[in-house]
Backbone bond lengths (Angstrom), bond angles and torsions (degrees), N, CA, C in turn:
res aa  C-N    CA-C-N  psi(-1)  N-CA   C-N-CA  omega(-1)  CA-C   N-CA-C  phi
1 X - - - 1.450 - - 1.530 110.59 -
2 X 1.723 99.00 -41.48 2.082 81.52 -166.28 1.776 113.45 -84.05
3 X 1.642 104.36 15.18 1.388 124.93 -168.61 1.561 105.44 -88.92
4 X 1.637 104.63 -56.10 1.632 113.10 144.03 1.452 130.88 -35.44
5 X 1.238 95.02 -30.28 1.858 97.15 -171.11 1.687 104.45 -72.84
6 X 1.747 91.10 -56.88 1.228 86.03 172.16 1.703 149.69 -78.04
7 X 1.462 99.42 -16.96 1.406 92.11 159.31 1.766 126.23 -70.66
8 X 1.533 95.35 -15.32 1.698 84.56 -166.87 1.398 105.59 -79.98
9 X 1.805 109.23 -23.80 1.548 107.71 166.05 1.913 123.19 -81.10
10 X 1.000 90.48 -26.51 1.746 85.20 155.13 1.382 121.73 -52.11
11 X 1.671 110.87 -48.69 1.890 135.58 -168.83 1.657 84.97 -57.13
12 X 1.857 119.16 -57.64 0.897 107.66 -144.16 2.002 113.48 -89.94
13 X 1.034 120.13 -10.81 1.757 140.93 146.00 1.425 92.21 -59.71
14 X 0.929 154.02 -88.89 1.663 145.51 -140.78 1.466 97.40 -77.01
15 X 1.487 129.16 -21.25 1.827 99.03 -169.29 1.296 104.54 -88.33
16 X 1.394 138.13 -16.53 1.871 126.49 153.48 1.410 112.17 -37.04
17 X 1.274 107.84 -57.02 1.777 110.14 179.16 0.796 116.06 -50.32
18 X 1.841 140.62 -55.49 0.944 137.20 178.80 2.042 131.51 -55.79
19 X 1.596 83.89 -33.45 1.739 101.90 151.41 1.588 120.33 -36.97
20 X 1.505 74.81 -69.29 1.741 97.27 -144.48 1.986 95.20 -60.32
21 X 1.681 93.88 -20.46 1.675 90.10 -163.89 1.760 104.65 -85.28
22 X 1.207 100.48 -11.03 1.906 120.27 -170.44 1.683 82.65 -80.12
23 X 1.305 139.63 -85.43 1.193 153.74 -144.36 2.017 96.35 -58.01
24 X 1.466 95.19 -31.40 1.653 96.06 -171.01 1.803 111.00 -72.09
25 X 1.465 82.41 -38.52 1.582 91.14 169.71 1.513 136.61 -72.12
26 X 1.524 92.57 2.05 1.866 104.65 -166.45 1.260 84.24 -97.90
27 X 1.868 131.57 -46.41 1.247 135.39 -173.81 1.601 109.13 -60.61
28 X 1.256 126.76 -45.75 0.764 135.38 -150.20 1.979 102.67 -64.93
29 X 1.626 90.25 -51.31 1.773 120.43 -174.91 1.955 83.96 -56.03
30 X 1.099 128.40 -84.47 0.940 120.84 173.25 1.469 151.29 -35.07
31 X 1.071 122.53 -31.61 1.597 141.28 127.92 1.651 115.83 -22.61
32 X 1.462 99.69 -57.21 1.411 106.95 177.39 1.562 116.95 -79.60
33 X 1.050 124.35 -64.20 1.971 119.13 164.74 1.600 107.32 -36.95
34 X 0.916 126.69 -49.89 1.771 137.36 172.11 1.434 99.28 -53.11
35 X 1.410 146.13 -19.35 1.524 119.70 161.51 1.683 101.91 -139.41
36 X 1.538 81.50 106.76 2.093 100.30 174.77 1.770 106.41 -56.93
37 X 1.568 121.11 -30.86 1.036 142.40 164.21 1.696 107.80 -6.29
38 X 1.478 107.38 -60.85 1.318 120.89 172.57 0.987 124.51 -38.80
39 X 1.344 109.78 -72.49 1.560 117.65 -151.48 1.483 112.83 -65.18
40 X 1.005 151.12 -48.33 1.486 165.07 151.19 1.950 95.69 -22.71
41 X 1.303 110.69 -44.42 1.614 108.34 -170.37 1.508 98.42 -84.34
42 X 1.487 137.44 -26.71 1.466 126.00 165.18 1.756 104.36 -87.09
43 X 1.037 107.67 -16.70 1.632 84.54 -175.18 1.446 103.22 -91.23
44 X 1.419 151.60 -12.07 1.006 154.85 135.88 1.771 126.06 15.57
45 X 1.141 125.72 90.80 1.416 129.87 168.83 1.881 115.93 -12.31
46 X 1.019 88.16 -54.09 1.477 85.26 175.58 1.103 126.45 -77.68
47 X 1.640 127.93 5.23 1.410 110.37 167.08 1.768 99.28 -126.00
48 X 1.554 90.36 38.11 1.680 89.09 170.65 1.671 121.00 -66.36
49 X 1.519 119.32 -0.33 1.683 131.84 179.52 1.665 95.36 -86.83
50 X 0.858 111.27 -27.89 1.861 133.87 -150.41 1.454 100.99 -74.65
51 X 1.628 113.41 -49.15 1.584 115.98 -173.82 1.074 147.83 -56.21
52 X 1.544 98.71 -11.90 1.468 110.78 169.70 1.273 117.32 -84.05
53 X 1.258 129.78 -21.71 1.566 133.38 157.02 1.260 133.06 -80.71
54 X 1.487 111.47 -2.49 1.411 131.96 160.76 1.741 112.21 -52.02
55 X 1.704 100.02 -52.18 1.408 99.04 177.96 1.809 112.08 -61.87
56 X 1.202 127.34 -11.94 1.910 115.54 -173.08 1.490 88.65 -113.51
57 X 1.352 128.59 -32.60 1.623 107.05 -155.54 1.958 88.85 -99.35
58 X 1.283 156.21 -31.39 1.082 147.01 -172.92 1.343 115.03 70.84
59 X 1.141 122.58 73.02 1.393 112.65 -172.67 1.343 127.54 -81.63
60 X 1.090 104.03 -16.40 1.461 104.85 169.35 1.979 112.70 -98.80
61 X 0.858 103.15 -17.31 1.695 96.20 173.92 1.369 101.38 -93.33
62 X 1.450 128.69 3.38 1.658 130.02 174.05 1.421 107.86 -83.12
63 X 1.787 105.46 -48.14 1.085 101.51 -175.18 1.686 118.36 -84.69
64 X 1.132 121.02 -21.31 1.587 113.21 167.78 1.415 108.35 -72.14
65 X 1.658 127.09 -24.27 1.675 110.17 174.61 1.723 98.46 -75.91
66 X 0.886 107.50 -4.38 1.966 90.86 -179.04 1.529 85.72 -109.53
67 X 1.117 138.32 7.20 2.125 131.22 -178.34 1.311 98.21 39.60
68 X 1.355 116.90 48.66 1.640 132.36 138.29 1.678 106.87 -10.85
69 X 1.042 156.97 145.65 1.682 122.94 129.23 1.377 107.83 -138.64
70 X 1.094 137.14 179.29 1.058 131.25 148.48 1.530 143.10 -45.97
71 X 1.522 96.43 152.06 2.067 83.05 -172.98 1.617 113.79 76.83
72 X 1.441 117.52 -7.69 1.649 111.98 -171.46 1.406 113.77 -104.96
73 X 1.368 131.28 152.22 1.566 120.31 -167.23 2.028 85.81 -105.96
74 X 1.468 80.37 142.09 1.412 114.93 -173.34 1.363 109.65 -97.95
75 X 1.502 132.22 153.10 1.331 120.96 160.12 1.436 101.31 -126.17
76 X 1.494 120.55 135.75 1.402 130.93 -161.47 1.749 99.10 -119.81
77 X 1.517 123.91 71.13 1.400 123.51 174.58 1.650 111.22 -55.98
78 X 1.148 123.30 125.47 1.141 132.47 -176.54 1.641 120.50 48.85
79 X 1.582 116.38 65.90 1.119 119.66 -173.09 1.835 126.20 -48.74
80 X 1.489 93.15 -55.56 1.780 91.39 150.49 1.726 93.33 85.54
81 X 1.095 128.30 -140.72 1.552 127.56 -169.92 1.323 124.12 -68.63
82 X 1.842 118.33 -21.35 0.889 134.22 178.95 1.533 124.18 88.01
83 X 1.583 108.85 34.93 1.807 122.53 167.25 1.610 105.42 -58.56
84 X 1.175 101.60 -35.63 1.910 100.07 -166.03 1.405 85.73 -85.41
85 X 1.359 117.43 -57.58 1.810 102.98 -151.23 1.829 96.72 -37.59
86 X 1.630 109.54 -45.33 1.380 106.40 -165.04 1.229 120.95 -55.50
87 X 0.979 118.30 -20.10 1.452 126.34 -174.59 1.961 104.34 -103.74
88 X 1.106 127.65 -22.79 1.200 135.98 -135.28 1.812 87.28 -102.93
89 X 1.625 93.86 -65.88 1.628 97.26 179.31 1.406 138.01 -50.51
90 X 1.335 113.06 -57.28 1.189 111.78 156.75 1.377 147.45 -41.00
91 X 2.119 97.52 -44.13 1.368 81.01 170.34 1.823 125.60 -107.27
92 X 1.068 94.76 27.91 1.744 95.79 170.83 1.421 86.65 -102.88
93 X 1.251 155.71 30.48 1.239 153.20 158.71 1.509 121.19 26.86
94 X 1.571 109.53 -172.40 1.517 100.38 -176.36 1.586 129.51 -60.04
95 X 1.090 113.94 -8.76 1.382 131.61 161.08 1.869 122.65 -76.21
96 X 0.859 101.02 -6.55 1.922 115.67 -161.18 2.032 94.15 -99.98
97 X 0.935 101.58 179.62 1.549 110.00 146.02 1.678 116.23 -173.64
98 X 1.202 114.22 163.45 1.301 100.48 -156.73 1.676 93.67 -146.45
99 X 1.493 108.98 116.94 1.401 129.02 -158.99 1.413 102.40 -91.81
100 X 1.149 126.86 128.00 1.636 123.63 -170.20 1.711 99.81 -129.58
């Protein structure tokens, strides 16, 4: 019985999270369809080396969970090979700037 007790109060602490993490992900999907902005800056010739790390790093569901947008200055701590600049520069555009 007190084995029951406690899983159902474990069940019942963890099923908000599981909410809250479902609802984050609906925002998130949406965030991203809400700026076409993107897609043209990953599909881009020049980061045709780039695409295979598209599938682990997510660049576009990274940048709508941080509300990335356009036009906004970025700060890029330890830019390093330059995966973000590629993605980073272009689309905060001539209005944006992007601090490396």
């Amino acid at each position: 019985m007190r084995k029951f007790v406690l899983l159902a109060a474990a069940f019942a602490l963890a099923s908000p999270a599981l909410t809250d993490d479902a609802s984050a992900q609906k925002r998130r999907a949406a965030a991203q369809a809400a700026d076409p902005a993107l897609a043209p800056v990953l599909a881009h010739t020049r980061r045709d080396a780039d695409r295979a790390r598209d599938a682990h790093r997510h660049p576009a569901q990274t940048l709508a969970f941080f509300q990335v947008r356009s036009g906004m200055t970025v700060v890029d701590y330890m830019p390093s090979g330059g995966w973000w600049t590629r993605v980073l520069v272009p689309y905060l555009g001539e209005q944006g700037r992007s601090i490396g």
